[in-house]
MINU-220929 format. One record per atom (N, C-alpha, C, O): residue in three letters; x, y, z. Coordinates in pm, whole numbers, plus 50000, padded with zeros to 5 digits. Layout:
N
ALAXYZ...
***
This chain:
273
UNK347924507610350UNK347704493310322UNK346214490510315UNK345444495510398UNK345734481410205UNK344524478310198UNK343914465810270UNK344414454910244UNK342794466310365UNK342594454810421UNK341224454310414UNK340414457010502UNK341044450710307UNK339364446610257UNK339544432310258UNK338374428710250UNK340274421210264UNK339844407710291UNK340644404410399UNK341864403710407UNK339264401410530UNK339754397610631UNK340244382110608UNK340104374610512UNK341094379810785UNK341564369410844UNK340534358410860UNK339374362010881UNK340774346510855UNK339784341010940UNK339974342911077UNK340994342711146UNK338614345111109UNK338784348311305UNK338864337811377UNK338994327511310UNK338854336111501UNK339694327011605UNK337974321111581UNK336944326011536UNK338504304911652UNK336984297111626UNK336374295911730UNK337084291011818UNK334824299611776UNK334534299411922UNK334694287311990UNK334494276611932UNK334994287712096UNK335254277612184UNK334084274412275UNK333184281812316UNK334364260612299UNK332994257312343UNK332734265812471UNK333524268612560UNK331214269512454UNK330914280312561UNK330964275212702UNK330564264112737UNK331534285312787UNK331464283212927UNK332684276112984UNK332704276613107UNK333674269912930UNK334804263912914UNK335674272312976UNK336564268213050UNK335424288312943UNK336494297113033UNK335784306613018UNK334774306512947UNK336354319713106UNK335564335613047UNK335354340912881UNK334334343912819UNK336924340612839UNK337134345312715UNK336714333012589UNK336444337112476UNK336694322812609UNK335624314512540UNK334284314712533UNK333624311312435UNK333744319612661UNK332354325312651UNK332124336912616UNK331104338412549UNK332844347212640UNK332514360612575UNK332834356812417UNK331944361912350UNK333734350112338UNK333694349012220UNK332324343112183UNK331534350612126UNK331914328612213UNK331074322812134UNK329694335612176UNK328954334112079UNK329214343612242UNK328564355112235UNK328464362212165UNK327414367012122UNK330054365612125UNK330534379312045UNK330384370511896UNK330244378311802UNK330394359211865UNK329914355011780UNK328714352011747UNK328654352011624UNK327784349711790UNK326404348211774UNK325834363511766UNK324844365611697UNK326544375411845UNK326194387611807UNK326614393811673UNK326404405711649UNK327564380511531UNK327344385811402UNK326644377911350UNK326994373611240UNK325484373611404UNK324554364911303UNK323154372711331UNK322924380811421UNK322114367111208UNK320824377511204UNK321034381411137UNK322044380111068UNK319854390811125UNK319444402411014UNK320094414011011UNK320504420310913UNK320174416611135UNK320454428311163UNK321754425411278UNK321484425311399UNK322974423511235UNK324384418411358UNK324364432211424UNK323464439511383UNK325144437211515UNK325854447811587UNK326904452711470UNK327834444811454UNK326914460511414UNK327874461311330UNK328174477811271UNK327274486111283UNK329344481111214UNK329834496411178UNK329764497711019UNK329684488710935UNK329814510911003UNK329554512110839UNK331284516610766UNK331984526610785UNK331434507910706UNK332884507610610UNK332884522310546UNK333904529210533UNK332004524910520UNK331634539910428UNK331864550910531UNK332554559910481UNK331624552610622UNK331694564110759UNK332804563910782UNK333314575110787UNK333714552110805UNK335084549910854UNK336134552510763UNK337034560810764UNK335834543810686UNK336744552010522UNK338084546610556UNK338014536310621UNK339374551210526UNK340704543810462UNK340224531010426UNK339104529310378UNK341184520210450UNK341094504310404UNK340204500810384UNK339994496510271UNK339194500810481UNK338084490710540UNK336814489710431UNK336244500310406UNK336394479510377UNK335564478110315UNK334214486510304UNK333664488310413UNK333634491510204UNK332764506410201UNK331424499710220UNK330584501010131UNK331134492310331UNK330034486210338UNK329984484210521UNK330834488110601UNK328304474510558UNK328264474410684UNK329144464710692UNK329474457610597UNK329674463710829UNK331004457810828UNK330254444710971UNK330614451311069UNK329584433011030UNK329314428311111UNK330964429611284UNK332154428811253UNK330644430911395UNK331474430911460UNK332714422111449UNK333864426311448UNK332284407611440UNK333214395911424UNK333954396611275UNK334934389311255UNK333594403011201UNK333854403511035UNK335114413811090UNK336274409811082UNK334824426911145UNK335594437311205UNK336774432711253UNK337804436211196UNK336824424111362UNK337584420111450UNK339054413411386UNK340244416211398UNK338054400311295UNK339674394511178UNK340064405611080UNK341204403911038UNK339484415811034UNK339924418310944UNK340684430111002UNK341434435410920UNK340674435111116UNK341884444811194UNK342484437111221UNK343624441111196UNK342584423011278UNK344174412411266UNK345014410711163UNK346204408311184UNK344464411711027UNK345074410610943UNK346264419310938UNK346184431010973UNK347684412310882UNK348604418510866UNK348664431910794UNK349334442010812UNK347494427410681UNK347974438310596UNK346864452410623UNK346564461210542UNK346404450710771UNK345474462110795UNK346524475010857UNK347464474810937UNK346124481810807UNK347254494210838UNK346754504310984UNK345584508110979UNK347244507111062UNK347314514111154UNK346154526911195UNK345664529811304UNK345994532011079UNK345484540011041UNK343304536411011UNK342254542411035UNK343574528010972UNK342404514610956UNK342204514311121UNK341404520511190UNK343124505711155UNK342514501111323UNK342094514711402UNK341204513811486UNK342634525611381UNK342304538311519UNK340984538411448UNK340054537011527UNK340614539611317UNK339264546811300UNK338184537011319UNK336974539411320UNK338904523311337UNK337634514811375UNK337824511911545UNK337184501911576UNK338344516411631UNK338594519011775UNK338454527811825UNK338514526611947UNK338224540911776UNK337984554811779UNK336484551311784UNK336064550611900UNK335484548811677UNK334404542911628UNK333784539611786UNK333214547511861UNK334194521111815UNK333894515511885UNK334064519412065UNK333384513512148UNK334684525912089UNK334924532712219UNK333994543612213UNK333524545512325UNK333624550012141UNK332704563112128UNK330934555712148UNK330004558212225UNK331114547112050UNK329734535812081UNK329684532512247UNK328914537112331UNK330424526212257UNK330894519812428UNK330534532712526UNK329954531312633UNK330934544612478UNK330914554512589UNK329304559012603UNK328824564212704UNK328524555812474UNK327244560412513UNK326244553612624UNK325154558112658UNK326964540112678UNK326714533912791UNK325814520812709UNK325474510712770UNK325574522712585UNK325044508112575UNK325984496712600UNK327164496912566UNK325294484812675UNK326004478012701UNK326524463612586UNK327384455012604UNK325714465512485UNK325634460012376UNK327384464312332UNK328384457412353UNK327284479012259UNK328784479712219UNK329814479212328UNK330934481212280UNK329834477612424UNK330504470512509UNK330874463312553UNK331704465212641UNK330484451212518UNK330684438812496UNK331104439112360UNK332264435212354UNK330704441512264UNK331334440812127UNK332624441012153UNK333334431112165UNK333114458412166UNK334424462412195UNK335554451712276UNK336704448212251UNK334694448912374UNK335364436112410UNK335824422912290UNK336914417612268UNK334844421512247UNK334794406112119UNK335724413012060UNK336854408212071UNK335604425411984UNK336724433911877UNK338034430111947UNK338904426811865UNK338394429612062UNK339994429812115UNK339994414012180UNK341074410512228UNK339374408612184UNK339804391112209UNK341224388312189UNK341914383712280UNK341724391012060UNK343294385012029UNK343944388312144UNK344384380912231UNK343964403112134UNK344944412112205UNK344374405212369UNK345194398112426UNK343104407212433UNK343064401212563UNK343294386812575UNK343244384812697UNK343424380512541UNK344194364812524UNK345384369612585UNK345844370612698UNK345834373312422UNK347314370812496UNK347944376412626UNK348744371412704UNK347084392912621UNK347304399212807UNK347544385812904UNK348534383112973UNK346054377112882UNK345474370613000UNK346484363013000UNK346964361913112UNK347154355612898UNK348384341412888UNK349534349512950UNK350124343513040UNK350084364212916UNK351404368313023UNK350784368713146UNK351454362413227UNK349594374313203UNK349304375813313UNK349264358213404UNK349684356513518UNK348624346913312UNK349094336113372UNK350154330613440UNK350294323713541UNK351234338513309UNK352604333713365UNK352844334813502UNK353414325713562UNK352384347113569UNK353204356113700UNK351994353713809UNK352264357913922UNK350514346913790UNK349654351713908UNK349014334213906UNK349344325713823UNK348214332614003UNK347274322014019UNK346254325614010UNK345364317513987UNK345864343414029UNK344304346514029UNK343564345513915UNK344094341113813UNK341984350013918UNK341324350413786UNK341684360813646UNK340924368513589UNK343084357913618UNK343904365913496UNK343084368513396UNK343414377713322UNK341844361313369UNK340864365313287UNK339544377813300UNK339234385813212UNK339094376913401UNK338344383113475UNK338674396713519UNK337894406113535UNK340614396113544UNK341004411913549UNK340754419813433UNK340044429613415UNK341864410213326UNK341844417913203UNK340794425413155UNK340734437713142UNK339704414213121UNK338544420913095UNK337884430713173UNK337444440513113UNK337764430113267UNK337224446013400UNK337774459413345UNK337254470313323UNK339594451913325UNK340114468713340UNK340054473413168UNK340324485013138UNK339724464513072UNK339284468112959UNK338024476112957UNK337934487412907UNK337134470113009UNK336054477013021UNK336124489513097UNK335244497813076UNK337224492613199UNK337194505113245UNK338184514713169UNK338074526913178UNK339244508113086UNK340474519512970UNK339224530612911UNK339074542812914UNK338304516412845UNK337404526512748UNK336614534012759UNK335714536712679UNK336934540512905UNK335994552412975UNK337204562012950UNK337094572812894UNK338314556912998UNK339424565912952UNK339894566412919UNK340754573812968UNK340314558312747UNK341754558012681UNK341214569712622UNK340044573512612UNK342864577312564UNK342474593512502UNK342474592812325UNK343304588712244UNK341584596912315UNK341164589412149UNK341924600712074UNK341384602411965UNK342644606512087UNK343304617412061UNK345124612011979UNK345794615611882UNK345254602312087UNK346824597312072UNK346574583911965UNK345524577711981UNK347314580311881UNK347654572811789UNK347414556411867UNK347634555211987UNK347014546011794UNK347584535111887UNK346194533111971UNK346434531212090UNK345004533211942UNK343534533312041UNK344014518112140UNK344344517112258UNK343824506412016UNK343314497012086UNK344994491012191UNK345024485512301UNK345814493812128UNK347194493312190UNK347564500712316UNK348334496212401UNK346714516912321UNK347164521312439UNK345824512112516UNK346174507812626UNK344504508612482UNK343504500812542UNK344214486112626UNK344064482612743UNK344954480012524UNK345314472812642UNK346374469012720UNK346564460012802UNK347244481312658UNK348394481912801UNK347844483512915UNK347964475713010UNK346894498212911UNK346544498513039UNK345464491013130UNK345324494813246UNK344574478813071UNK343824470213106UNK345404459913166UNK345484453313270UNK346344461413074UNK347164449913133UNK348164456713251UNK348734449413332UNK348264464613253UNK349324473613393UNK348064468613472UNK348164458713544UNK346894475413462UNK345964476313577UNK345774465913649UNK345714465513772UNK345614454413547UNK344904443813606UNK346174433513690UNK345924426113785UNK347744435513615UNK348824431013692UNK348914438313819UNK349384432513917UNK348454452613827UNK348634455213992UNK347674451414104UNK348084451114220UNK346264448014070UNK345264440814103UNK345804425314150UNK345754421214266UNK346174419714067UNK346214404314087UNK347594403814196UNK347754396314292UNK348454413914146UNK349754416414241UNK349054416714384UNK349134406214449UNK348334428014445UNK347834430214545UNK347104419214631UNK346984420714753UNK346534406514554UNK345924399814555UNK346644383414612UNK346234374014680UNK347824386714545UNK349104380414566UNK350574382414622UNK351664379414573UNK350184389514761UNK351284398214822UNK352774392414833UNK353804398814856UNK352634379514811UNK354004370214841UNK354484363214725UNK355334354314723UNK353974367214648UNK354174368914509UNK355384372314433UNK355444383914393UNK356584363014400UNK357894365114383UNK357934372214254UNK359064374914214UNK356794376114168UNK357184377114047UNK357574370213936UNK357504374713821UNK358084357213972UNK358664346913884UNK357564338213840UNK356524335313901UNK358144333113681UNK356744326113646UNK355924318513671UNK356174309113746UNK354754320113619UNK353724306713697UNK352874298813625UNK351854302913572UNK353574279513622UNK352854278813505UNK351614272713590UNK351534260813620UNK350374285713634UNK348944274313684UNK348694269613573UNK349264271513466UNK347424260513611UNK346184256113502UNK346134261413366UNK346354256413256UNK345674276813419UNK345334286313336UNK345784291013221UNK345124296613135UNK347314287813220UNK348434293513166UNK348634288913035UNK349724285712987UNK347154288712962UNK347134281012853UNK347624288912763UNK347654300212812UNK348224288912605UNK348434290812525UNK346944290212445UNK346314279812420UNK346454306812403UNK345614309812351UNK345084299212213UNK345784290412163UNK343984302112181UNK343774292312020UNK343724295711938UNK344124307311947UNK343444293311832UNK344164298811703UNK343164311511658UNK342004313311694UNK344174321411548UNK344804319011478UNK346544320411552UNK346984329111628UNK347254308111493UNK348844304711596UNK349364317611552UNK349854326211626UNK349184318311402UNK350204328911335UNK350144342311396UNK350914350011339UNK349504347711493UNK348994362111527UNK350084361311564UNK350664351011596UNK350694377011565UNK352664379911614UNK352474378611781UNK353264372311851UNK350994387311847UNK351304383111981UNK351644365912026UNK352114361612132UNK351234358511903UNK351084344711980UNK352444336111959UNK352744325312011UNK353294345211854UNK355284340811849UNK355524346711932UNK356434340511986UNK355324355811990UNK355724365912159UNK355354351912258UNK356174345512322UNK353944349412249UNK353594341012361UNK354424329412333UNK354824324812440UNK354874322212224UNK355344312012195UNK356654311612214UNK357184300512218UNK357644326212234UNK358684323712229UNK358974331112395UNK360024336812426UNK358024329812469UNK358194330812620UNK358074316812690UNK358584313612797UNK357344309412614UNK357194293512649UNK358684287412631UNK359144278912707UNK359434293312509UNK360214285312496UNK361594290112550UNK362624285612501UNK361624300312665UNK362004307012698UNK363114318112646UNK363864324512719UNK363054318612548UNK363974330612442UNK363614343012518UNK364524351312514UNK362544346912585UNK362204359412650UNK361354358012739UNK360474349512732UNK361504366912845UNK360684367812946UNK359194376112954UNK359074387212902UNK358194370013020UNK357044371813009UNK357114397313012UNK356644404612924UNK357674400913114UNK358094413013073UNK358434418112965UNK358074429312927UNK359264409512899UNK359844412212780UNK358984411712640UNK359324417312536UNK357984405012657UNK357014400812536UNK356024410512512UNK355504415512412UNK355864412612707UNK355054422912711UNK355244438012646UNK354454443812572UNK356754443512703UNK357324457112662UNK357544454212471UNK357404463912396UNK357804443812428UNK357904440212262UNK356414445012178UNK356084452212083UNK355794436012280UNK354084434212255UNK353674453512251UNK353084457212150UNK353954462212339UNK353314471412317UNK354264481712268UNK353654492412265UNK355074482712241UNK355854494712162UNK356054489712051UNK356504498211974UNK355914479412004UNK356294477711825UNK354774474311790UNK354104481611717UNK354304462311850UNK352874458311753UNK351754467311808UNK350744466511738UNK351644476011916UNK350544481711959UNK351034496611946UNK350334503412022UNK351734502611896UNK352094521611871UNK352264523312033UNK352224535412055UNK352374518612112UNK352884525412237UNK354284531112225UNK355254523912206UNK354354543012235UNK355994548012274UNK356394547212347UNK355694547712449UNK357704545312359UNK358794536212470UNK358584547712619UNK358464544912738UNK358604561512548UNK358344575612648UNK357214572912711UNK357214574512833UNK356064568412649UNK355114564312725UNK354714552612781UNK353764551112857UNK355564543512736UNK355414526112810UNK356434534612968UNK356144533013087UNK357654543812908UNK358644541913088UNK357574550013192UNK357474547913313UNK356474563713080UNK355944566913191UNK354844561113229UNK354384567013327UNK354114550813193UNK353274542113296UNK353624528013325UNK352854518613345UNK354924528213325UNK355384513413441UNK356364515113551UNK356834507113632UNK356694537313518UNK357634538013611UNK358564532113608UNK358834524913704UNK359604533213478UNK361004531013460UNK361714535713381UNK361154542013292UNK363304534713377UNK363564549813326UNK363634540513161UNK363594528513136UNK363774553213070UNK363094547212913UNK364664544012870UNK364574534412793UNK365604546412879UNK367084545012843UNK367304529112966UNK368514526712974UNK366754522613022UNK367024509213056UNK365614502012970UNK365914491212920UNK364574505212954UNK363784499212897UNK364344497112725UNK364234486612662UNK364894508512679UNK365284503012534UNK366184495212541UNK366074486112460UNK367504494512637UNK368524487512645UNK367804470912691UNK368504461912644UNK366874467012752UNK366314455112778UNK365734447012645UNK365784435612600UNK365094460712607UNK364404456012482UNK365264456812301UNK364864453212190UNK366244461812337UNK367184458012252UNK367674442112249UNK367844435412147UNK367834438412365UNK368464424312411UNK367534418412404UNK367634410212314UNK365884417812495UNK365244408012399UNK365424406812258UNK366044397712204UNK364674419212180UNK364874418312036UNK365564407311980UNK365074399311900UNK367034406912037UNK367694404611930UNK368054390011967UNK368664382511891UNK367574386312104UNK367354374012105UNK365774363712038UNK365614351712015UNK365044373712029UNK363714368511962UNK364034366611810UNK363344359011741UNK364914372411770UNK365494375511620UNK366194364111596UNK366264359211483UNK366724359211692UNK367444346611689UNK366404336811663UNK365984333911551UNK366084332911749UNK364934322511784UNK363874321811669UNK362944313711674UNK364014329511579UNK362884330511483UNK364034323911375UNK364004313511308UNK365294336911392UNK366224324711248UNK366274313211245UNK366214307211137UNK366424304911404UNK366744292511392UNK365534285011387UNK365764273011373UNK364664287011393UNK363434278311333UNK362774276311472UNK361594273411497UNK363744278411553UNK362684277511701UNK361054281111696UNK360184273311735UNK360974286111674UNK359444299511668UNK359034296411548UNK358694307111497UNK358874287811475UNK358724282711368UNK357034280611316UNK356254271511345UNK356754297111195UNK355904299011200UNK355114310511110UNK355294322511134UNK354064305410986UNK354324310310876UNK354234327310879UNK354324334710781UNK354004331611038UNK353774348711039UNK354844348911119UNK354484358611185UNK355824346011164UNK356844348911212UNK357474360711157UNK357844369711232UNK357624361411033UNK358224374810947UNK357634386311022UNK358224396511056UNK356434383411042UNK355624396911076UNK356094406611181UNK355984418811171UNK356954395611351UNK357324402011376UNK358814409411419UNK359234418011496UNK359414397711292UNK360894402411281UNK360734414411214UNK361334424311253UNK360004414911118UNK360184426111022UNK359664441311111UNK360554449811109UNK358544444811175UNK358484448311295UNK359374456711361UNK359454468811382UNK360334441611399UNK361194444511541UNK362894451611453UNK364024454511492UNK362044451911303UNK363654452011278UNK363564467811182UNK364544471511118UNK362434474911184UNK362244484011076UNK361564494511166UNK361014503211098UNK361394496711335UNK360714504611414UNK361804516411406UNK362994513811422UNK361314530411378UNK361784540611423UNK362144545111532UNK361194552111568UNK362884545411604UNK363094551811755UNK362514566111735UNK362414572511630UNK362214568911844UNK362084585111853UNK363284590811889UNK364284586511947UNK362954602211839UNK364804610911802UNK365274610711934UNK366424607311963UNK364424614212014UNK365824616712167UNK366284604012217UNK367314604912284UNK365664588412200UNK366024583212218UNK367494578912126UNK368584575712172UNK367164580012016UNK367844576311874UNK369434585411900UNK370594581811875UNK368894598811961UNK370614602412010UNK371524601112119UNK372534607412148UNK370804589212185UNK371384588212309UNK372024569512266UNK372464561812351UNK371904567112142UNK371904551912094UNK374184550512092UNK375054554812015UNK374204544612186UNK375804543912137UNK376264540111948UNK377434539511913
***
């Protein structure tokens, strides 16, 4: 898939207003100038435009639907390798590059905690990209499962009496636009309760982020033959909720089509009644 014309990107929010509003309007002022923070389209090659590409220019145009998979690892592959040389410049970028995706972490993590759900996310992002394995498919997807496991066992710890059940604090805002992003019909259709904040989550990273179900059961510690059977039943209640106009929303397709065209992996696929 070709994704040479980006998205428009999310609009900065007035600074200081929250964490991830301030790291944006940053990560935005770091694509202006002469000279932005930015990667070369030509080095990276598939989709991506054969030119310097500014960070924030980067960022919408890997949201875009029609950016292919293949596109996002080589520009996350890229940016984690930058990040690892310890400047702290592409490190913060890398951060601005995954905003969508840490939003929405931070909005499930609202649901379930009172703590600073923003402040985790981002930490344990900044610590994946010392170790996500640039090797496996899925960079920025396995990047923030495990910023989001990490930072839910953190805030858990933090919150020992902590029933698990949802929580709507303050915080628990519904990210800003763009609405249409598929994580934000996940977030939208946990508000409206068609699925549970778990459920958006396990949706969120095995269909839109390349996490495999083998590897979502082995880092949440559960067995993968109840995780597909859960996530079958969300599915097909999110499938609903999208027919009936509930979730009502011009990228909605994006993630029926998604939820409705994912390959199982074979051992799972023969154990499917």
């Amino acid at each position: 898939m070709d994704c040479r014309t980006p998205a428009s990107g999310p609009a900065a929010g007035p600074r200081g207003e929250t964490l991830l509003n301030d790291i944006e309007y940053r990560f935005h002022l770091m694509g202006q100038g002469p000279n932005p923070l930015s990667v070369d389209g030509r080095t990276l090659g598939q989709g991506l435009p054969r030119r310097r590409i500014a960070l924030p220019e980067l960022s919408a145009i890997l949201m875009h639907p029609s950016c292919g998979y293949a596109d996002r690892d080589a520009a996350w592959r890229l940016l984690v390798q930058q990040a690892r040389t310890g400047d702290p410049a592409w490190s913060a970028g890398s951060v601005g590059v995954a905003l969508p995706g840490l939003r929405f972490k931070a909005y499930l993590l609202a649901k379930l905690f009172t703590g600073d759900v923003q402040a985790a996310i981002v930490e344990q992002f900044l610590r994946a990209l010392g170790t996500v394995d640039l090797d496996r498919p899925g960079v920025v997807g396995n990047l923030l499962s495990a910023a989001f496991s990490k930072a839910r066992t953190e805030l858990r710890d933090l919150e020992p009496t902590s029933s698990g059940a949802p929580n709507h604090a303050p915080g628990a805002v519904l990210p800003p636009a763009p609405y249409g992003h598929p994580d934000l019909v996940l977030a939208r259709a946990v508000t409206a309760g068609a699925i549970t904040v778990q459920e958006a989550e396990l949706i969120g990273a095995t269909y839109l982020e390349e996490v495999s179900l083998t590897a979502y059961a082995e880092r949440t510690g559960q067995p993968r033959w109840n995780l597909y059977k859960r996530r079958t039943a969300a599915v097909a209640r999110l499938r609903a909720a999208i027919e009936s106009g509930e979730l009502s929303d011009p990228y909605a397709d994006v993630v029926n089509e998604a939820t409705a065209t994912v390959v199982l992996d074979a051992s799972t696929a023969r154990k499917r009644p």
